[in-house]
C-alpha positions in Angstrom: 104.1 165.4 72.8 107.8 165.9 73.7 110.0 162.6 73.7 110.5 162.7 77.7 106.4 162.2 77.8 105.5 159.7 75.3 108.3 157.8 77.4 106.9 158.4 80.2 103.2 157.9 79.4 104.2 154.8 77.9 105.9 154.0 81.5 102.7 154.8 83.4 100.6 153.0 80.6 103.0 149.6 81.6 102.1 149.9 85.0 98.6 150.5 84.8 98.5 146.9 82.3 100.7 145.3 85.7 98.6 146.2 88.0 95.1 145.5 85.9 96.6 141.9 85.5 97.6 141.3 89.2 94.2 142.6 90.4 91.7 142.0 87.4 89.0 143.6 89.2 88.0 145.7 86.2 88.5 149.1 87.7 90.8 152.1 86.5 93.6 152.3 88.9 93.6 156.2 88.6 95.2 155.9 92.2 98.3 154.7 90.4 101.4 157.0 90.3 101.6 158.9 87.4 97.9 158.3 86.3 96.0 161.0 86.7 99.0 163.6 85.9 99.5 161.9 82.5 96.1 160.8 81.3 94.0 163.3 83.1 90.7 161.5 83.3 88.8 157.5 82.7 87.9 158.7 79.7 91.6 159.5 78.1 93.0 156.4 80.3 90.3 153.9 78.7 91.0 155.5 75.0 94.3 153.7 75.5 93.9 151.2 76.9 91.4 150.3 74.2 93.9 151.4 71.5 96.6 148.7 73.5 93.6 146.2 72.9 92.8 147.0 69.4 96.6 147.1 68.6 97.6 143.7 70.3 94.5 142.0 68.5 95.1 143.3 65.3 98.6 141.8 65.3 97.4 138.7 66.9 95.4 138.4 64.1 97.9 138.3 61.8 100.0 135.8 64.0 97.3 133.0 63.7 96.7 133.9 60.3 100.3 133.3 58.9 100.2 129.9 60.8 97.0 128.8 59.7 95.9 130.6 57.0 93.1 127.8 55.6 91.0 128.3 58.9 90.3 132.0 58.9 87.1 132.1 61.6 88.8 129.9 63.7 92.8 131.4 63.8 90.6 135.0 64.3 88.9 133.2 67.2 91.9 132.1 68.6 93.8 135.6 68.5 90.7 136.8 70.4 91.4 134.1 72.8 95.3 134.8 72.8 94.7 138.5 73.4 92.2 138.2 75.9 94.3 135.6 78.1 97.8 137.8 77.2 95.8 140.5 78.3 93.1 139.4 80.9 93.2 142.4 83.2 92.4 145.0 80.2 90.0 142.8 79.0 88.3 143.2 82.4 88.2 146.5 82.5 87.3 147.0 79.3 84.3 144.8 79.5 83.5 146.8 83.0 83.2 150.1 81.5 81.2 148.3 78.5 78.4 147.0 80.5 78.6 150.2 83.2 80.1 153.5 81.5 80.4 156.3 83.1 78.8 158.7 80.6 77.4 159.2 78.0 80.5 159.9 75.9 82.0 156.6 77.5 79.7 154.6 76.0 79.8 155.9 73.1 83.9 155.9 72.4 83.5 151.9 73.8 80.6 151.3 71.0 82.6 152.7 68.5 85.8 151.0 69.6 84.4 147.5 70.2 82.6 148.4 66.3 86.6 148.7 65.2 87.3 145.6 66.6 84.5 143.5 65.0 84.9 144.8 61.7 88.2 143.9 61.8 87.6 140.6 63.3 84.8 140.3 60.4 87.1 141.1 58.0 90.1 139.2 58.6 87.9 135.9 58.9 86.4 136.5 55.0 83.3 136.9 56.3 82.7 140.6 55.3 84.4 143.5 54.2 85.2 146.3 56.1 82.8 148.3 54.4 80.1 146.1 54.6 77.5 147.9 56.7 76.6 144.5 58.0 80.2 143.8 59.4 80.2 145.2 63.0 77.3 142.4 63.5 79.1 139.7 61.9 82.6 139.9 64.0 80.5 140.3 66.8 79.0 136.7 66.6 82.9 135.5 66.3 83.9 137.4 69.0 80.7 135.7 71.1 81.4 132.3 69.4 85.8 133.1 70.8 84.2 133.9 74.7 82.5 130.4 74.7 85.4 129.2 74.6 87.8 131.6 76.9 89.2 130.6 79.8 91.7 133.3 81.6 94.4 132.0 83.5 95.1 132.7 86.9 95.3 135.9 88.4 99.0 137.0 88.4 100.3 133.9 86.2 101.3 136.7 83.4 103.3 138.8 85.5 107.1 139.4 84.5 109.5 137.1 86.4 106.6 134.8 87.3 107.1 131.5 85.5 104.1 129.6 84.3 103.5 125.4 83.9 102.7 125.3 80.2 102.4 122.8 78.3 105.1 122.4 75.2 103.9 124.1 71.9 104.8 122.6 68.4 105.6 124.9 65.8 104.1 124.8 62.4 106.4 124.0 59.8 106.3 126.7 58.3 107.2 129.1 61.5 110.4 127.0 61.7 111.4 127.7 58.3 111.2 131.4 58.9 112.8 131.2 61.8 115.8 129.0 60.3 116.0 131.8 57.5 116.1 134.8 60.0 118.9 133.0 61.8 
């Protein structure tokens, strides 16, 4: 891949996250500009999108881990959260094609994706390794135990230049202290 299309595939790859958010009907805009030219087909365009998922859960994870590290089923529950409210239009989707694939081979790259995820989510929360055969099943249950909880925002409240009503957050002490000592 040549420097011009990863930038450009990363371009289209933006837009297709914008206009999953603004409409969060679950569906893969393959109408979009850019989309089909670059990605070719659902199957390639879900692959990443999943990977974005994946990616910004992983890192979430370690976010809510650093800040509460005594708590580890609960700060993996809350990246889930984090992730999925960040992220609510490619959550959609991705829960669309979960419970309607369009093949065969759909199905299967989600099962093994979503398998990823839990054992990662099983992981960082202690309760398994990510050997452990049994893991898939037991970040599963967390990520059940993180949707009773979830509540998405708004359709459109995570747009760029939209300004959301939040409510202050409080830093832990020790995110201020690392923030003093980077500055």
């Amino acid at each position: 891949m040549t420097w011009d299309a990863f930038h450009r595939r990363g371009e289209v790859l933006r837009n297709v996250l914008e206009h999953a958010e603004t409409y969060r009907d679950g569906e893969l805009p393959m109408e979009l500009p850019g989309v089909a030219e670059t990605f070719g087909d659902e199957l390639t365009l879900l692959g990443a999108l999943q990977l974005r998922w994946h990616t910004r859960l992983a890192g979430t994870i370690e976010r809510e881990l650093m800040g509460q590290p005594m708590d580890l089923e609960a700060s993996v529950m809350t990246a889930w959260r984090k992730t999925a409210t960040d992220l609510a239009g490619l959550r959609a989707i991705l829960d669309g094609y979960t419970a309607a694939p369009l093949s065969g081979e759909m199905a299967q790259m989600l099962d093994k994706a979503h398998r990823k995820d839990w054992t990662l989510m099983a992981a960082m929360s202690g309760k398994a390794s990510p050997a452990d055969k049994a893991a898939p099943r037991v970040g599963r249950a967390i990520e059940q135990k993180a949707r009773e909880a979830y509540r998405p925002r708004p359709s459109g409240s995570n747009l760029p230049g939209r300004r959301r009503a939040e409510a202050p957050t409080r830093q832990s002490l020790m995110k201020r202290v690392k923030a003093h000592l980077v500055a």
